[in-house]
C-alpha positions, -999 to 999 in steps of 0.1 A, spaced: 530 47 -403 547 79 -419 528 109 -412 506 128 -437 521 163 -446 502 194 -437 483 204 -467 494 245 -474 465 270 -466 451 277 -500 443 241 -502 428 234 -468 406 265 -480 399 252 -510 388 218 -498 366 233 -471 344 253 -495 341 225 -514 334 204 -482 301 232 -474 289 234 -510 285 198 -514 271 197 -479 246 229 -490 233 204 -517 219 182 -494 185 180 -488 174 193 -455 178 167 -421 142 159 -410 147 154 -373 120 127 -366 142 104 -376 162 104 -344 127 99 -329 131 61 -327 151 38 -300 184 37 -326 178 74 -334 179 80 -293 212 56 -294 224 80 -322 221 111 -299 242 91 -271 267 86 -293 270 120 -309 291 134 -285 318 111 -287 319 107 -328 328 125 -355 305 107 -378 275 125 -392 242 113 -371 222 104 -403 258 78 -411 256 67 -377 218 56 -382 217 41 -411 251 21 -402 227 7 -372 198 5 -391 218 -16 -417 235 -36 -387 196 -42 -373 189 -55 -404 215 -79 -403 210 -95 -366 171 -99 -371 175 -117 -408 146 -123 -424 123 -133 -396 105 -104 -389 72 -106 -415 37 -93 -420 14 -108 -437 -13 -94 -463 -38 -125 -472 -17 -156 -476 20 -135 -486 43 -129 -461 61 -101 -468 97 -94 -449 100 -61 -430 123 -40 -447 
């Protein structure tokens, strides 16, 4: 796989103030999402990832999702209604 050229300075500096103004745009990280088991899973992996922690939750909230199906119910009168 050829390598990717070095992109010159002015660039790189261009593309990381566009990198923090997107990022400033974002609404603020409420941390009691972590305050789960996956969220505690999240804060294992942290350290070795360079993925943002919200990205690294929802990927295993979406994965979850996946390996339970639709099993997982409650029920309100006679509906059964599928946990999101």
């Amino acid at each position: 796989m050829p390598a990717v050229p070095a992109l010159d300075p002015e660039t790189e500096r261009r593309a990381l103030e566009e990198i923090a103004r997107a990022r400033s745009e974002l609404p603020d990280r409420d941390e009691a999402m972590f305050g789960t088991y996956l969220g505690s899973l999240v804060r294992r992996l942290e350290p070795t990832s360079e993925a943002d922690p919200a990205n690294i939750l929802a990927s295993l909230m979406a994965a979850t999702g996946v390996y339970l199906g639709d099993g997982p119910h409650m029920r309100a009168g006679d509906d059964r209604h599928p946990l999101p």
